[in-house]
Each structure stands twice: as structure tokens, then as C-alpha cells.
C-alpha positions as CSV (number, residue, x, y, z in Angstrom):
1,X,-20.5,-35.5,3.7
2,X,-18.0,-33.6,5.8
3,X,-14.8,-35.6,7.3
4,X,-15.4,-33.4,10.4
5,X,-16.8,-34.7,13.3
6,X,-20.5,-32.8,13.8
7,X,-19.8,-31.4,17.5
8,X,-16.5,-29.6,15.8
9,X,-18.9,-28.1,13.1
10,X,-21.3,-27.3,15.4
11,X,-18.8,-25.8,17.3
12,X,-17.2,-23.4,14.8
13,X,-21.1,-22.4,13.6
14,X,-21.9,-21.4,17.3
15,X,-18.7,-19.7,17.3
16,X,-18.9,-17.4,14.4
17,X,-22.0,-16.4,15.5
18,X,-20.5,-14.9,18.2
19,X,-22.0,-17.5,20.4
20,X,-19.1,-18.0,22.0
21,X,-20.4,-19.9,25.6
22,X,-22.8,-21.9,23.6
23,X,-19.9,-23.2,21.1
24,X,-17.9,-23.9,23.9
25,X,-21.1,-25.8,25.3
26,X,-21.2,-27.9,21.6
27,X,-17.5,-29.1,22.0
28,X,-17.4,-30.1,25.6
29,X,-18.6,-33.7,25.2
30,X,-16.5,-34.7,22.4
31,X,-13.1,-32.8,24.3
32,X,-14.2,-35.0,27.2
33,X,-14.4,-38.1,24.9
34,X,-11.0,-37.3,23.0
35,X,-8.9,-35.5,25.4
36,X,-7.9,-33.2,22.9
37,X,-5.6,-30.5,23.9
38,X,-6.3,-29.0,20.7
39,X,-10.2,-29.2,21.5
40,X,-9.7,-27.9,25.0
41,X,-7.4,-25.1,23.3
42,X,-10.4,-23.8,21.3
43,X,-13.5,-24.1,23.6
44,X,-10.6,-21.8,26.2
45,X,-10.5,-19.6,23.1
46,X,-14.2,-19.2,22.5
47,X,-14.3,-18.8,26.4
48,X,-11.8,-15.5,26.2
49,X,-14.6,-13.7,24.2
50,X,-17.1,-15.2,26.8
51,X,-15.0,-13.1,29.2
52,X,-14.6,-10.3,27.0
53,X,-18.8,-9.6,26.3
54,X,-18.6,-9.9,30.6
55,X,-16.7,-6.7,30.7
56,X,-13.8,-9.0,32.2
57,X,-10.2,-8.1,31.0
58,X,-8.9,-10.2,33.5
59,X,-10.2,-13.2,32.6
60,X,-9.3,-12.6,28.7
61,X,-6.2,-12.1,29.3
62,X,-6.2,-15.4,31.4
63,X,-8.1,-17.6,28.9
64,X,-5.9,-15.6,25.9
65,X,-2.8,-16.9,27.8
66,X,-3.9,-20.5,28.1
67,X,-5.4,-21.1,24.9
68,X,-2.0,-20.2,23.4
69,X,-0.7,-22.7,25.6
70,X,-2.7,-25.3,24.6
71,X,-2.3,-24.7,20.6
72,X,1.4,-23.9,20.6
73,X,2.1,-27.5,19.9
74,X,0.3,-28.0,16.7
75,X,1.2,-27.6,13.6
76,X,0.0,-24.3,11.6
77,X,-2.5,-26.1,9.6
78,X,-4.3,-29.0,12.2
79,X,-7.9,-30.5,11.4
80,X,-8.8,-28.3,8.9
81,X,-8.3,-25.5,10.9
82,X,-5.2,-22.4,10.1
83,X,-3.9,-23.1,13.4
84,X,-0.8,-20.3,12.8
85,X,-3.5,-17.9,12.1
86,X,-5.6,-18.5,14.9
87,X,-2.4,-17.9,17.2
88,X,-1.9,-14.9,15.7
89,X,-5.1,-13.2,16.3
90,X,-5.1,-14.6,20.1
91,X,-1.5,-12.6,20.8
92,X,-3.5,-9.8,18.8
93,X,-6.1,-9.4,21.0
94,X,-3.9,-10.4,23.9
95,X,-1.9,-7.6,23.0
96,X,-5.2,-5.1,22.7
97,X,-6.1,-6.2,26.1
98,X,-2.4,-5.9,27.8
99,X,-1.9,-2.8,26.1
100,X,-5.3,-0.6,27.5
101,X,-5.0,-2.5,30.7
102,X,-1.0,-1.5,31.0
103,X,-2.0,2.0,29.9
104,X,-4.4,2.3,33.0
105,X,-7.7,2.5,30.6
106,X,-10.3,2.1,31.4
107,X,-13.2,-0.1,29.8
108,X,-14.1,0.8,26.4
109,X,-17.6,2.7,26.1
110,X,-18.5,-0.5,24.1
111,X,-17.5,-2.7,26.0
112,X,-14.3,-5.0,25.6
113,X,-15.6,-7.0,23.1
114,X,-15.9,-3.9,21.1
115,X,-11.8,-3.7,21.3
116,X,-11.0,-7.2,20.0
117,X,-11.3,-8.1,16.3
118,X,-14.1,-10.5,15.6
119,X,-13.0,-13.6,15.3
120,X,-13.8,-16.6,12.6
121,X,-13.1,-20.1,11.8
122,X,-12.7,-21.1,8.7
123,X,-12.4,-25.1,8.6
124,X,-10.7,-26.4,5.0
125,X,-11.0,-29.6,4.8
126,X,-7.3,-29.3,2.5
127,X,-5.8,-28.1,5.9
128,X,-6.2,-32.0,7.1
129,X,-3.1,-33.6,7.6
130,X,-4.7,-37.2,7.9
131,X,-3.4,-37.9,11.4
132,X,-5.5,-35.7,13.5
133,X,-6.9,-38.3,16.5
134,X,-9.5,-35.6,16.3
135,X,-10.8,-37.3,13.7
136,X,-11.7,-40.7,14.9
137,X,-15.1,-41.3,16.4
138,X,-14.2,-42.0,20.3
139,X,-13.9,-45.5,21.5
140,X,-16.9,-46.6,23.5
141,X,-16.1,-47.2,27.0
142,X,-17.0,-50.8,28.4
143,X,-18.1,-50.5,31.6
């Protein structure tokens, strides 16, 4: 049995499939539930690529920007997840996308998804500090 919760597995499935609006779809409910800025820092990372099969520069960039925001905080290695890595390949591709946008290109023949690495999560469940709120099942609310 895996100590992650089933909507952040689910999540990083859908993702790696390159189904990156459907992952963020997965994780929605139990962001909502937790609040997690880390959760809301991935599903605005799987949204980038979203952007990025939409022919949308713009809007990489933008979600780029934001998820780095959001995942700054954390510590490199956060619920199982190489956090220091992932915020490397986001300024990557950030980069990729700054750089052909400042150089006046324009769209790759493939498409901008074609210019950004392929991304992957790899969760370990050896990168879990213990103390992720992530973790615990969301109190019910009493209504």
C-alpha cells in the first residue's frame, strides 16, 4: 500500500502520460480540500504544458512563472517528490520559451510542446520528510 494519497498518484500517472489537463483535473479536489500550495504548484505546472500543446507561449510562460512561485518554498525533496529538480526543469523550459520568444521566433513547426523537454514525476516514497500536511486525509467539514 502506497503512503500517497490516490488523487496525487493519479495525478502524476495522468501527468506522465502527457495528460496534462486531465492530471490537473485528478488533483483539483484534493488541492481544494488541503489548500496545498504545493498541490496548486503542480496542477499550474501540468497546466504550462496544457498551454504549450495550445500553441500558447504566452500562457507557458505565465503558468512557468507561477508554478515556480508556488514551489519555491519547499524543500528540494517534499512528498516524495524531487522538488529541486522539478524547479529546474520549469526555469528550463521557461528559459526555451523566453529565449525563442525574445529572439522573435516564431512557433516551432511542431509545435511548442515539441521545444520543451518532456517532463516526469518520479514520486519516492524515501523523498518523504514525514511532515508533509499533504499527507493527511482532509478533515470532513461539518456543516
Amino acid at each position: 500500500m502506497s503512503t500517497f494519497p490516490g488523487a496525487f498518484l493519479e495525478f502524476v500517472r495522468l501527468f506522465n502520460e502527457g495528460r496534462y489537463w486531465d492530471s490537473h483535473e485528478a488533483l483539483e479536489d484534493r488541492w481544494r480540500a488541503t489548500q496545498s500550495d504545493f498541490y496548486q504548484g503542480l496542477i499550474i505546472y501540468a497546466s504550462a504544458f496544457v498551454h504549450a500543446g495550445r500553441g500558447n507561449p504566452n500562457g507557458v510562460e505565465a503558468q512557468l512563472e507561477k508554478a515556480l512561485r508556488y514551489l519555491e518554498p519547499y524543500p528540494d525533496r517534499y512528498h516524495g517528490i524531487d522538488v529541486g529538480e522539478l524547479r529546474r526543469e520549469a526555469g528550463r523550459c521557461l528559459e526555451l520559451v523566453r529565449g525563442r520568444r525574445r529572439g522573435g521566433e516564431d512557433e516551432p513547426a511542431a509545435g511548442w510542446e515539441s521545444l520543451l523537454p518532456t517532463p516526469r514525476l518520479q514520486p519516492d516514497e524515501a523523498l518523504i520528510r514525514g511532515d508533509e500536511p499533504e499527507l493527511t486525509p482532509p478533515r470532513e467539514s461539518s456543516s
